[in-house]
C-alpha positions as protocol buffer text, in pm:
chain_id: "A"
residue {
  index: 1
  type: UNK
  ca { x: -12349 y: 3986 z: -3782 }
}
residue {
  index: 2
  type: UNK
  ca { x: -12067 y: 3751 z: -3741 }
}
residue {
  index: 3
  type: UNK
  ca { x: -11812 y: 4080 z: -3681 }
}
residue {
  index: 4
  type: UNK
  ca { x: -11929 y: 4296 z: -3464 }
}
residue {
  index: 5
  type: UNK
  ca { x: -11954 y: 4262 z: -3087 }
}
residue {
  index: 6
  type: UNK
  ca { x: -12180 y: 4455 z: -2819 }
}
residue {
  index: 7
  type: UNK
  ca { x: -12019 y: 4527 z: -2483 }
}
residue {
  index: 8
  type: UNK
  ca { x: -12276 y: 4613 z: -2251 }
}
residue {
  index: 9
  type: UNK
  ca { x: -12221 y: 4839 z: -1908 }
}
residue {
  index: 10
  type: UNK
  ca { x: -12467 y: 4663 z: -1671 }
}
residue {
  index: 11
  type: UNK
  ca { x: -12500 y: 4979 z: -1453 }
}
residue {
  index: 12
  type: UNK
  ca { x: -12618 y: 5168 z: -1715 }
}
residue {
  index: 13
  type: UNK
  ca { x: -13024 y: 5280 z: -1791 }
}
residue {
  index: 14
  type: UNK
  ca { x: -13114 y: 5228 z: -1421 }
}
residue {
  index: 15
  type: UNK
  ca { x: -12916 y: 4876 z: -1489 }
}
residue {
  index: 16
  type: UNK
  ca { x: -13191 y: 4770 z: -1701 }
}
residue {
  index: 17
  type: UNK
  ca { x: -12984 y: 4612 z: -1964 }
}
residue {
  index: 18
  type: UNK
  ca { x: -13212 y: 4382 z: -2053 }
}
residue {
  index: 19
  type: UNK
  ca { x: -13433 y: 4596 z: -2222 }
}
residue {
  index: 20
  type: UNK
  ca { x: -13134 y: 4613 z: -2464 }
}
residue {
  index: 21
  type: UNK
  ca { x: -13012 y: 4287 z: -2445 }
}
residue {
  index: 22
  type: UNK
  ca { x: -13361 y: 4129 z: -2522 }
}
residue {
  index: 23
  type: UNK
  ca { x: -13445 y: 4260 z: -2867 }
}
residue {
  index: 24
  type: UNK
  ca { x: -13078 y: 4243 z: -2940 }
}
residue {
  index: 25
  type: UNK
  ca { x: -13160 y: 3852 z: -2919 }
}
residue {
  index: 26
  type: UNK
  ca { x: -13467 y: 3868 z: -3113 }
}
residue {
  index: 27
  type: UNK
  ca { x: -13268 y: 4088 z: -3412 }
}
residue {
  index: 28
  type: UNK
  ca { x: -12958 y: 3906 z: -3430 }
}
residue {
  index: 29
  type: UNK
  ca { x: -12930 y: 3561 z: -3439 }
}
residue {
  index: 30
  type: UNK
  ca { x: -12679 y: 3459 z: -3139 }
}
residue {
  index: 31
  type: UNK
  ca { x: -12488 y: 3829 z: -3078 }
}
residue {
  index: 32
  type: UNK
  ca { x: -12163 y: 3811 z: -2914 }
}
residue {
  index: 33
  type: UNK
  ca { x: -12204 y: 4025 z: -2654 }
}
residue {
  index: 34
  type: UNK
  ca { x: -12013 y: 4076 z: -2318 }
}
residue {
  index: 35
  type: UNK
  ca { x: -12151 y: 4230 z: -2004 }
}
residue {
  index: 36
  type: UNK
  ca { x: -11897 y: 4402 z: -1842 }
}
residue {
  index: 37
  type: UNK
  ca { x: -11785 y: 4348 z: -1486 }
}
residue {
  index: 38
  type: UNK
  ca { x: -11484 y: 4582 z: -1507 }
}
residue {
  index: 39
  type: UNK
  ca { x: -11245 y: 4817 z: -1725 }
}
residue {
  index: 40
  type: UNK
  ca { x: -11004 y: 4519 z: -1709 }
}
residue {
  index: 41
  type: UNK
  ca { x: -11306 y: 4276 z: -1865 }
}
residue {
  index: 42
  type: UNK
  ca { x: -11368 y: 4531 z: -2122 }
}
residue {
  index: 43
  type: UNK
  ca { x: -10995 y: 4545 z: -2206 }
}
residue {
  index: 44
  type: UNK
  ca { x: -10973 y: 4150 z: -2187 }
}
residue {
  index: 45
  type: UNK
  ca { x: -11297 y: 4151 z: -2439 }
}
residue {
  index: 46
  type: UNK
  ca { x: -11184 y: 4336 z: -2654 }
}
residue {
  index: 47
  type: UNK
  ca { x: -10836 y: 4188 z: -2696 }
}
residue {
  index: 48
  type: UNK
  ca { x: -11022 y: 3836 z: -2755 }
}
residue {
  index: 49
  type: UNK
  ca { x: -11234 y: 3905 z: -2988 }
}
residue {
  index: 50
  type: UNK
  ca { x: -11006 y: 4214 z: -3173 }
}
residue {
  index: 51
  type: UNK
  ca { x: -10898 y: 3976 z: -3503 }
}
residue {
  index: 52
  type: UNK
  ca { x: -11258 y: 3892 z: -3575 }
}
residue {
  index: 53
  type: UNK
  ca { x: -11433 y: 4179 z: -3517 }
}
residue {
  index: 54
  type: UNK
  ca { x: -11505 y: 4480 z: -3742 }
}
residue {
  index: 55
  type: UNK
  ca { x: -11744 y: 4672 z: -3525 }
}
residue {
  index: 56
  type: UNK
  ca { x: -11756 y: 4720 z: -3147 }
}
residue {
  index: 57
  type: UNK
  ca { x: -12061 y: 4869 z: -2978 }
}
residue {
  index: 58
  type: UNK
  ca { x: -12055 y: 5024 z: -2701 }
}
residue {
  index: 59
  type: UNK
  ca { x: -12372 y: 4996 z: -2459 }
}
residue {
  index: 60
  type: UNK
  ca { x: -12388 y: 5244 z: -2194 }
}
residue {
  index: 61
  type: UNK
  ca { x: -12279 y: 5615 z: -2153 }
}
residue {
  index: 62
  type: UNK
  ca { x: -12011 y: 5830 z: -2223 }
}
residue {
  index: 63
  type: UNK
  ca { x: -11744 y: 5698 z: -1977 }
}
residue {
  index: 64
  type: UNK
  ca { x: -11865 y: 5303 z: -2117 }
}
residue {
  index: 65
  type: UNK
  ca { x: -11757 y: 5443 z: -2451 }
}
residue {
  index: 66
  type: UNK
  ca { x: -11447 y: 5610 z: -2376 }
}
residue {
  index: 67
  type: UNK
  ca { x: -11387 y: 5227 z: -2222 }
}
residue {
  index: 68
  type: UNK
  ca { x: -11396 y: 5063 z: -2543 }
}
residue {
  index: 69
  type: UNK
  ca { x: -11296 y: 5344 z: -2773 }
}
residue {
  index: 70
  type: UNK
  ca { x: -10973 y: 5403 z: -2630 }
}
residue {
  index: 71
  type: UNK
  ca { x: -10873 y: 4990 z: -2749 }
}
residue {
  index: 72
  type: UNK
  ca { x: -10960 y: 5094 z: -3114 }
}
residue {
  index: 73
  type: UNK
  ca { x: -10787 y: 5461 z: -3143 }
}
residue {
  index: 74
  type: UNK
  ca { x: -10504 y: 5425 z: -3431 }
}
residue {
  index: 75
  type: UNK
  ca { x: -10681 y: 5108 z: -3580 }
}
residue {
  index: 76
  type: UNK
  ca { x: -10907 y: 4976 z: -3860 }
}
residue {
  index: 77
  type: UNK
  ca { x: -11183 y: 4907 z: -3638 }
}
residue {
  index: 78
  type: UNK
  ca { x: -11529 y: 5081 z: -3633 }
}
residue {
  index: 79
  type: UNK
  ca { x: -11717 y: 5199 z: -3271 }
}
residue {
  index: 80
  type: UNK
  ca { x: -12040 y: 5215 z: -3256 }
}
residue {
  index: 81
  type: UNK
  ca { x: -12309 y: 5341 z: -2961 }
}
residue {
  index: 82
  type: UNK
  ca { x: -12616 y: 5250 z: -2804 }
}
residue {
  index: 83
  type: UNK
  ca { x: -12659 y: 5514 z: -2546 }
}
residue {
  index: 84
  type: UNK
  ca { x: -12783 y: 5380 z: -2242 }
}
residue {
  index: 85
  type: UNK
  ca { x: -12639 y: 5682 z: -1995 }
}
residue {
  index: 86
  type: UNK
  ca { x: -12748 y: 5953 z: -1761 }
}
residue {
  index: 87
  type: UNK
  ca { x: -12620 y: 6245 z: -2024 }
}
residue {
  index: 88
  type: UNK
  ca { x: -12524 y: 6087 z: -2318 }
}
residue {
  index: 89
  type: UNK
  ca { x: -12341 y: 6389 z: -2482 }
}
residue {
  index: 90
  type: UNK
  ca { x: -12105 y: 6206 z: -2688 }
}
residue {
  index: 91
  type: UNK
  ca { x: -12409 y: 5992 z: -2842 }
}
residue {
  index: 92
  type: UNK
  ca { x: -12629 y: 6284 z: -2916 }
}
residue {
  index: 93
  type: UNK
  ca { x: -12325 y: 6423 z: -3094 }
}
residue {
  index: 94
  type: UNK
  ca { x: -12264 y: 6164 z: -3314 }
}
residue {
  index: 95
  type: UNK
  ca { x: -12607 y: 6105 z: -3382 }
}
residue {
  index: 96
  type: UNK
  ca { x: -12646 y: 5780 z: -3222 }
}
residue {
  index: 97
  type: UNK
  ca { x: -13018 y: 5722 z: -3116 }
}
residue {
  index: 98
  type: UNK
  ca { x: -13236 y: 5478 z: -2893 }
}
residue {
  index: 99
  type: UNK
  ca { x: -13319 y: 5288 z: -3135 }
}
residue {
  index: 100
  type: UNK
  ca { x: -13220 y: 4947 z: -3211 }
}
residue {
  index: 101
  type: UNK
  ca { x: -13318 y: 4879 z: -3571 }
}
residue {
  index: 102
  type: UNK
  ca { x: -13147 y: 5236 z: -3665 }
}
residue {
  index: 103
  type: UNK
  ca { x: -12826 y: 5065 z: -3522 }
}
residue {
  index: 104
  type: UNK
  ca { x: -12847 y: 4757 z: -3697 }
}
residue {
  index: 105
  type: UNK
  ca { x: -12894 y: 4916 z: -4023 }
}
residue {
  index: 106
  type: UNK
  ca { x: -12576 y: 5131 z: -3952 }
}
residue {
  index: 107
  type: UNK
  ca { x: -12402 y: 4824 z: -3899 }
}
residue {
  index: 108
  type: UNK
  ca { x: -12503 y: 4633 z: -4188 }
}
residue {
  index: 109
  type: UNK
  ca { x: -12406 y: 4956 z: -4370 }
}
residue {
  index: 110
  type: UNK
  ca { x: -12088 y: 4981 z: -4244 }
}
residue {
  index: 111
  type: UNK
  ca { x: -11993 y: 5358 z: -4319 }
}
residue {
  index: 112
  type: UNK
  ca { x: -11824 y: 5535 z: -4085 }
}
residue {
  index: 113
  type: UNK
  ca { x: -11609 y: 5896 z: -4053 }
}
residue {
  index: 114
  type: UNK
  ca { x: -11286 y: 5908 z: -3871 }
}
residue {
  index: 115
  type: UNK
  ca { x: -11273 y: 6192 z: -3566 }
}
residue {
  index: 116
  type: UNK
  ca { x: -11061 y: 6335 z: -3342 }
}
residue {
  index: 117
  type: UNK
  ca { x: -11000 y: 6230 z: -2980 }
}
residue {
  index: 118
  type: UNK
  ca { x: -10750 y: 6410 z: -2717 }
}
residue {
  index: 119
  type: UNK
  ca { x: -10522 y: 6335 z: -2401 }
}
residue {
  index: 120
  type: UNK
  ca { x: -10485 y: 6474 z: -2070 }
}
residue {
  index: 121
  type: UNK
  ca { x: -10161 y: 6365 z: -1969 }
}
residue {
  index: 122
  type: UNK
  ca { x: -10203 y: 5962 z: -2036 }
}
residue {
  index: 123
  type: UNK
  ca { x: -10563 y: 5972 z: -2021 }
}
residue {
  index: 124
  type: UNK
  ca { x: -10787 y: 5915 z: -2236 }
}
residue {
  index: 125
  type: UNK
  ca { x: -11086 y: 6086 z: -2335 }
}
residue {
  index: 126
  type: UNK
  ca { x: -11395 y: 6125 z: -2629 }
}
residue {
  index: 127
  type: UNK
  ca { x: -11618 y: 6438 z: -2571 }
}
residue {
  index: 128
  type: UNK
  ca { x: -11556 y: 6670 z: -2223 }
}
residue {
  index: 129
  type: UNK
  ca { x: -11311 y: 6654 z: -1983 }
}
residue {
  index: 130
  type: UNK
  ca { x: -11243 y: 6927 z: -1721 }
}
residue {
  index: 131
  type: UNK
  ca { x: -11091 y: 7000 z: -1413 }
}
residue {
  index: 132
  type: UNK
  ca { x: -11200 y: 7251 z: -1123 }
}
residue {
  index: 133
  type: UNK
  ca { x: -11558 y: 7271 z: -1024 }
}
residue {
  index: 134
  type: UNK
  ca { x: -11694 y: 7011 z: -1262 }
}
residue {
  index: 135
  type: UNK
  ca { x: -11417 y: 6793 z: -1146 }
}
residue {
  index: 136
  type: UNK
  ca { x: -11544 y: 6850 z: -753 }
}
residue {
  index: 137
  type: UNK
  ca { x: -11843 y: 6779 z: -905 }
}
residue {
  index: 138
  type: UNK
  ca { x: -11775 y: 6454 z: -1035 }
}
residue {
  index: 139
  type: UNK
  ca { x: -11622 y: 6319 z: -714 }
}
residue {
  index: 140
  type: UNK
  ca { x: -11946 y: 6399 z: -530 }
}
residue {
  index: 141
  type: UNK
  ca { x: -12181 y: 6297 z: -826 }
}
residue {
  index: 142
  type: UNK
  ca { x: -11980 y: 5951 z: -777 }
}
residue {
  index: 143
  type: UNK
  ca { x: -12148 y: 5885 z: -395 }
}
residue {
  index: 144
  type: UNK
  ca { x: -12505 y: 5952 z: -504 }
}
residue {
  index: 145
  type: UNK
  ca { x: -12738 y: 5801 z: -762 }
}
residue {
  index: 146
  type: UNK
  ca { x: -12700 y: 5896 z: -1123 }
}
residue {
  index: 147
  type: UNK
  ca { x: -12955 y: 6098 z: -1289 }
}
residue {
  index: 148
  type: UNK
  ca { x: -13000 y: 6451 z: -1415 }
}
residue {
  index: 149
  type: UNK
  ca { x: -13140 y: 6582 z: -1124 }
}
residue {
  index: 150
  type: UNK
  ca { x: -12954 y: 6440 z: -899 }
}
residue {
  index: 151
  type: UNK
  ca { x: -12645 y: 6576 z: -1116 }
}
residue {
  index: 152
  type: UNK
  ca { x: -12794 y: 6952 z: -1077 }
}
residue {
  index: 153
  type: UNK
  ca { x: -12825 y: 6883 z: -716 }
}
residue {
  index: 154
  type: UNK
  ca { x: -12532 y: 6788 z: -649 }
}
residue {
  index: 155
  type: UNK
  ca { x: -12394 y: 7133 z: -864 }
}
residue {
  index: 156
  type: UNK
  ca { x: -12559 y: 7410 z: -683 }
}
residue {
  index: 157
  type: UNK
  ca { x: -12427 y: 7218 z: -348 }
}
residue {
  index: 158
  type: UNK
  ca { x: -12056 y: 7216 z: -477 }
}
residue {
  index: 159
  type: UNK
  ca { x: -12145 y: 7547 z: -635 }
}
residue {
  index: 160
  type: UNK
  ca { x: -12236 y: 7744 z: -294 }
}
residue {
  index: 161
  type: UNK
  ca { x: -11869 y: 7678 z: -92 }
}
residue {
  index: 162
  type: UNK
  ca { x: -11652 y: 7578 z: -383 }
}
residue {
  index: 163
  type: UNK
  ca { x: -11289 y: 7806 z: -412 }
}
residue {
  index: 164
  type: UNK
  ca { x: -11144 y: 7902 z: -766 }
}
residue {
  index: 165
  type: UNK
  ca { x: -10881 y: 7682 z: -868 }
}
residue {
  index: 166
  type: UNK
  ca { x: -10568 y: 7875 z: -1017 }
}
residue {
  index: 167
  type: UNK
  ca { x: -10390 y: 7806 z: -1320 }
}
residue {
  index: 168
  type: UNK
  ca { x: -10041 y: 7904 z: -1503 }
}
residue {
  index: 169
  type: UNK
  ca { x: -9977 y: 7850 z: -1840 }
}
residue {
  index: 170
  type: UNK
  ca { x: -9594 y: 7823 z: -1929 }
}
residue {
  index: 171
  type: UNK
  ca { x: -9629 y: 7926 z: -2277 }
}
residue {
  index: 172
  type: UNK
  ca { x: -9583 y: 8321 z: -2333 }
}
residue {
  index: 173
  type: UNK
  ca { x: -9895 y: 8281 z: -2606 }
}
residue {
  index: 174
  type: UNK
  ca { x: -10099 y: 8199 z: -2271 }
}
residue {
  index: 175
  type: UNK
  ca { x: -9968 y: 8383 z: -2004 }
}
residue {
  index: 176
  type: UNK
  ca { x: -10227 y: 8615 z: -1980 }
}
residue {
  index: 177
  type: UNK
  ca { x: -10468 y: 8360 z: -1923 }
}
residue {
  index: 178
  type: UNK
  ca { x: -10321 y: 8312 z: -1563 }
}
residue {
  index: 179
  type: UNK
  ca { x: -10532 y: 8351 z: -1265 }
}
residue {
  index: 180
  type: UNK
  ca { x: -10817 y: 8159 z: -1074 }
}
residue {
  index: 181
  type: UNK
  ca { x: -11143 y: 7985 z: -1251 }
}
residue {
  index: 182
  type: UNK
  ca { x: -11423 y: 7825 z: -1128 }
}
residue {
  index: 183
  type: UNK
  ca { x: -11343 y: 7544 z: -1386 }
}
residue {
  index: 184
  type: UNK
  ca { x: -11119 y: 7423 z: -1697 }
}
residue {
  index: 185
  type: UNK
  ca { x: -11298 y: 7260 z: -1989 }
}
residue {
  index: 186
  type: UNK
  ca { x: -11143 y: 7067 z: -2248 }
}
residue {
  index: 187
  type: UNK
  ca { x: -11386 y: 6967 z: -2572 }
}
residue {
  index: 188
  type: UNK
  ca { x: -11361 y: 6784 z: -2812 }
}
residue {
  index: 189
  type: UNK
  ca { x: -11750 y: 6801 z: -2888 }
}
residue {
  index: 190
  type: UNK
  ca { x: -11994 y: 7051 z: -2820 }
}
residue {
  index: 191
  type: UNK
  ca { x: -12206 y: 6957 z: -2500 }
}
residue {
  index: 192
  type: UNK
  ca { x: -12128 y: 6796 z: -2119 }
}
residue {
  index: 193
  type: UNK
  ca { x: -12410 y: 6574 z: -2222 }
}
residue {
  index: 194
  type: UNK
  ca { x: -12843 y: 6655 z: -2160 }
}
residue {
  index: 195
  type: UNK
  ca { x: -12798 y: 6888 z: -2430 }
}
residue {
  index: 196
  type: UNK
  ca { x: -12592 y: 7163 z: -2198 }
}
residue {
  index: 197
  type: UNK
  ca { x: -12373 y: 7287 z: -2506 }
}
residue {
  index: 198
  type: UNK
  ca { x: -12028 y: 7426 z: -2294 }
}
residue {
  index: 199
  type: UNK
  ca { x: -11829 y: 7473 z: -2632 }
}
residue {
  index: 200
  type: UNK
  ca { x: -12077 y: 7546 z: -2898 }
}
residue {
  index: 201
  type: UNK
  ca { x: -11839 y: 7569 z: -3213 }
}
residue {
  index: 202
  type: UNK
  ca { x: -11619 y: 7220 z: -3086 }
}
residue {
  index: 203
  type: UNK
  ca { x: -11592 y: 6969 z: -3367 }
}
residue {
  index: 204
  type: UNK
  ca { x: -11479 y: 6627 z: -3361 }
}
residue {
  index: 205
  type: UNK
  ca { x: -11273 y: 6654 z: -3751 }
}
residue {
  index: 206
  type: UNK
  ca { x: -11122 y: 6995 z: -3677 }
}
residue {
  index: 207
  type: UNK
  ca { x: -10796 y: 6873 z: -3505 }
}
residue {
  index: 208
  type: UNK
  ca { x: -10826 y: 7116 z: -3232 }
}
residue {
  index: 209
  type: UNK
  ca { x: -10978 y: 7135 z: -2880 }
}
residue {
  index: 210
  type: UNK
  ca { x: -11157 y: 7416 z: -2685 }
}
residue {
  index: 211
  type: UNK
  ca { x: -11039 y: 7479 z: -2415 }
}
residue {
  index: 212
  type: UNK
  ca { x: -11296 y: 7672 z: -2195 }
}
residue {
  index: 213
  type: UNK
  ca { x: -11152 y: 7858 z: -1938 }
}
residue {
  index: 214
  type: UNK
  ca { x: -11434 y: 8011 z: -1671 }
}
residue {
  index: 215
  type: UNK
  ca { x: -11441 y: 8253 z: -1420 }
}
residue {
  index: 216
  type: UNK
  ca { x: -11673 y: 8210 z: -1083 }
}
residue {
  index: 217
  type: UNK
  ca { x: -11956 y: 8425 z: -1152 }
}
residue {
  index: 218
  type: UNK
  ca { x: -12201 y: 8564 z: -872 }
}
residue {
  index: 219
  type: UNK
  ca { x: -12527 y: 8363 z: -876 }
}
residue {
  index: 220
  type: UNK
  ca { x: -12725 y: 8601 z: -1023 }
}
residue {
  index: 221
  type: UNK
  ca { x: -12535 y: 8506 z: -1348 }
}
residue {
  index: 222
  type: UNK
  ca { x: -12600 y: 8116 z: -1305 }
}
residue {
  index: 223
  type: UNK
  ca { x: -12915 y: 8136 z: -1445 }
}
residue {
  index: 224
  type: UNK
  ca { x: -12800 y: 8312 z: -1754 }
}
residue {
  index: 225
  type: UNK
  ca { x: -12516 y: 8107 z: -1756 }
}
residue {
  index: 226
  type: UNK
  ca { x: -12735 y: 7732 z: -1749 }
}
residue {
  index: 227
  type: UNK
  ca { x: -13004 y: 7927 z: -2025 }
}
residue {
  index: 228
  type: UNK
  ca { x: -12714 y: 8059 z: -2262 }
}
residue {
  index: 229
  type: UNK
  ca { x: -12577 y: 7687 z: -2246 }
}
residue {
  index: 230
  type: UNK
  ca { x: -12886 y: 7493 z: -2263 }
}
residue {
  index: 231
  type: UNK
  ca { x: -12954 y: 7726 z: -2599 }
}
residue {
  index: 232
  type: UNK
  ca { x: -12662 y: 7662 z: -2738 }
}
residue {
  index: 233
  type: UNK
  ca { x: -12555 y: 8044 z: -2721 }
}
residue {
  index: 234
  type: UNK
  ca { x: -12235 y: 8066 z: -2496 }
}
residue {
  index: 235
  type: UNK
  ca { x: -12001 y: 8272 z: -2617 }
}
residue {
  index: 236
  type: UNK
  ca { x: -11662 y: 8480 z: -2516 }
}
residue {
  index: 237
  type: UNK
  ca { x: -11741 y: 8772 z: -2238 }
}
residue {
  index: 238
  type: UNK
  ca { x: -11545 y: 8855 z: -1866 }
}
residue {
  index: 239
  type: UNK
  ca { x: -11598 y: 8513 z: -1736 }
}
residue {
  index: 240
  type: UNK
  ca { x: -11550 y: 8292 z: -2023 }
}
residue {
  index: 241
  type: UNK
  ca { x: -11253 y: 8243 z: -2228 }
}
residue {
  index: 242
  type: UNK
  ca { x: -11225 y: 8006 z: -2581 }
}
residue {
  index: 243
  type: UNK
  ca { x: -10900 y: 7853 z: -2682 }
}
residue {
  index: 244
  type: UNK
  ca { x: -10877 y: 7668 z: -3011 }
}
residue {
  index: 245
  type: UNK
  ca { x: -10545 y: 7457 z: -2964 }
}
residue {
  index: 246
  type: UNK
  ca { x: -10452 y: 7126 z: -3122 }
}
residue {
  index: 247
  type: UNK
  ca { x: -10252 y: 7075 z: -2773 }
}
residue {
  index: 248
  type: UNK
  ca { x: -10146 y: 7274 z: -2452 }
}
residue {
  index: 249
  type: UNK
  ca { x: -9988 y: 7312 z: -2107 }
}
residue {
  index: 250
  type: UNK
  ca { x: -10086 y: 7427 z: -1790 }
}
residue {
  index: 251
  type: UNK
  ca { x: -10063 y: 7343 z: -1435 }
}
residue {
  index: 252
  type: UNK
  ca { x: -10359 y: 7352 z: -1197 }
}
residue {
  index: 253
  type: UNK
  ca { x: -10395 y: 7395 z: -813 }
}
residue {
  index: 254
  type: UNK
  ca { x: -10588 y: 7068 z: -799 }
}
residue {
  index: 255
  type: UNK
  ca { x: -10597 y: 6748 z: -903 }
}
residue {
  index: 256
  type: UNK
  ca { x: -10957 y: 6623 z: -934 }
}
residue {
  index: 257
  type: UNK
  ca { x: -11079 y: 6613 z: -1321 }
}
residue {
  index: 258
  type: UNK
  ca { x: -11365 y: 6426 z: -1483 }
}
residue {
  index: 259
  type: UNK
  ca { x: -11265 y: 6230 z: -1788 }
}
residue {
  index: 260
  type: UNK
  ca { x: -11622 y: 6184 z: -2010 }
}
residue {
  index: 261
  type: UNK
  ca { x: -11805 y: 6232 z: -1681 }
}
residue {
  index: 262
  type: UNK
  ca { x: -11588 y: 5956 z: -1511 }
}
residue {
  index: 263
  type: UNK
  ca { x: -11367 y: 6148 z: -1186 }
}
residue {
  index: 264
  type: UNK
  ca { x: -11002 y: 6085 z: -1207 }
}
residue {
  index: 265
  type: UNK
  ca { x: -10714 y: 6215 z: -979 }
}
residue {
  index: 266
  type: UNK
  ca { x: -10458 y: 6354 z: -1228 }
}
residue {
  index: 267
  type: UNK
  ca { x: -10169 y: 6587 z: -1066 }
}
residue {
  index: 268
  type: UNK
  ca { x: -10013 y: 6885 z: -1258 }
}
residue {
  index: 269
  type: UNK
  ca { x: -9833 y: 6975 z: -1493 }
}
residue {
  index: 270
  type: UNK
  ca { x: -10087 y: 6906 z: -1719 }
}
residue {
  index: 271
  type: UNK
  ca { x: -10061 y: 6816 z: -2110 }
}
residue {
  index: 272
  type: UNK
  ca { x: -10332 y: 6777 z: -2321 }
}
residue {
  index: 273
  type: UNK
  ca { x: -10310 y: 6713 z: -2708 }
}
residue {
  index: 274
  type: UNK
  ca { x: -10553 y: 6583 z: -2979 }
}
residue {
  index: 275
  type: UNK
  ca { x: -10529 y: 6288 z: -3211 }
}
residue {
  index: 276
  type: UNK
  ca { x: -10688 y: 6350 z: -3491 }
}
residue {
  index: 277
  type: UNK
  ca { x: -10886 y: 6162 z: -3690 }
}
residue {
  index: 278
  type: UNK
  ca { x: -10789 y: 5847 z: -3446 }
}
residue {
  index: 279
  type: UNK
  ca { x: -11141 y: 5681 z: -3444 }
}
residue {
  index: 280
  type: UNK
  ca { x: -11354 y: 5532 z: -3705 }
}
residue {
  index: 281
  type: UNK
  ca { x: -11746 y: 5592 z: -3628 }
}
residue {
  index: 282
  type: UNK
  ca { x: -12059 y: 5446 z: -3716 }
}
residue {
  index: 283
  type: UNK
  ca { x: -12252 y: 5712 z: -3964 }
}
């Protein structure tokens, strides 16, 4: 496997990499692999070993991926993912498992499908990105531990005293989408990640996004809300509102978004477009 290279996020899987990286060794006679320290190592990696490498797989979870995904957009090379993350939405939707010898036989396959990715503003992102309540979310989830539970912990707190963010749309087609939500979603897949399916008809070769627009709801309605999602049966009714677009514009009363799961600052007006079919994945 002289052309493909493994960049690993150390963090990830309780920052037991080497559960990974040990019968990586015992598979692959000397894997080039790279443990990453930082976005700017990744980057660096990447631009090394670009010329000689067909396949780059990404070890970790969605925001690791996004990491290495967004040096291959608009090229010939192929991603690939072993998810080692607290959600792991973007694996599970590209049917990417835990197991090793399923990913080597991918690779020595080599088939892969070309999907869309999106924008918001310059940033780049694979799966779910969103701004509002999630985005509060993220920015607290970010001074705890990861994990699920911690992750619904951390929700119902921000849930309890968090405000509605407002948003404007300067397009006439939009207008009447003004007002205040408890969040913004942008997908490109279905789910957040842990299965919790916010966009249940996304797809990844449509060339559009869905743009989930959500009213607060009293709490009585959060447990509907977390059942219809975990089931996969959301759907359009007074506090939730599907846009199809292949790009859109908006400004937003706040500026904290989560890109993949990763919190980012990101100030308004907002832009957020789709490149389609700008990745080549792994099938």
């Amino acid at each position: 496997m002289e052309n493909v290279a493994f960049i690993i996020n150390p963090f990830a899987a309780k920052k037991d990499y080497e559960s990974f990286l040990k019968p990586l060794r015992e598979s692959v006679e000397n894997p080039n692999f790279y443990i990453s320290d930082s976005l700017e190592g990744t980057e660096n990696f990447i631009k090394e070993n670009f010329e000689k490498t067909e396949i780059f797989i990404a070890v970790g979870g969605d925001g690791t991926i996004s990491s290495v995904a967004k040096k291959l957009i608009h090229t010939d090379k192929i991603l690939g993912i072993f998810p080692a993350g607290s959600g792991n939405g973007f694996s599970r939707e590209t049917q990417f498992s835990k197991n090793l010898e399923e990913l080597l036989e991918k690779i020595k396959a080599k088939k892969f499908r070309e999907i869309d990715t999106f924008k918001v503003n310059e940033h780049f992102s694979i799966n779910v990105s969103g701004t509002g309540f999630d985005g509060e979310v993220a920015k607290n989830f970010e001074k705890t531990s990861r994990g699920f539970a911690n992750y619904i912990k951390v929700s119902l707190q921000t849930f309890l005293n968090y405000k509605p963010i407002e948003i404007k749309f300067p397009s006439e087609e939009f207008k009447k989408h003004d007002g205040k939500y408890l969040m913004v979603n942008v997908a490109n897949t279905r789910q957040f990640g842990n299965n919790a399916f916010i966009a249940p008809n996304a797809s990844t070769i449509d060339g559009l996004a869905e743009i989930v627009l959500v009213k607060k709801f009293p709490m009585y309605y959060g447990a509907i809300f977390a059942y219809k999602m975990f089931a996969k049966k959301l759907e359009e009714n007074k506090y939730i509102t599907y846009l199809s677009v292949p790009e859109i514009d908006f400004e937003v009363s706040t500026e904290n978004w989560h890109l993949d799961g990763e919190y980012k600052k990101i100030p308004s007006p907002i832009h957020m477009e789709i490149l389609p079919k700008s990745l080549r994945i792994l099938i």
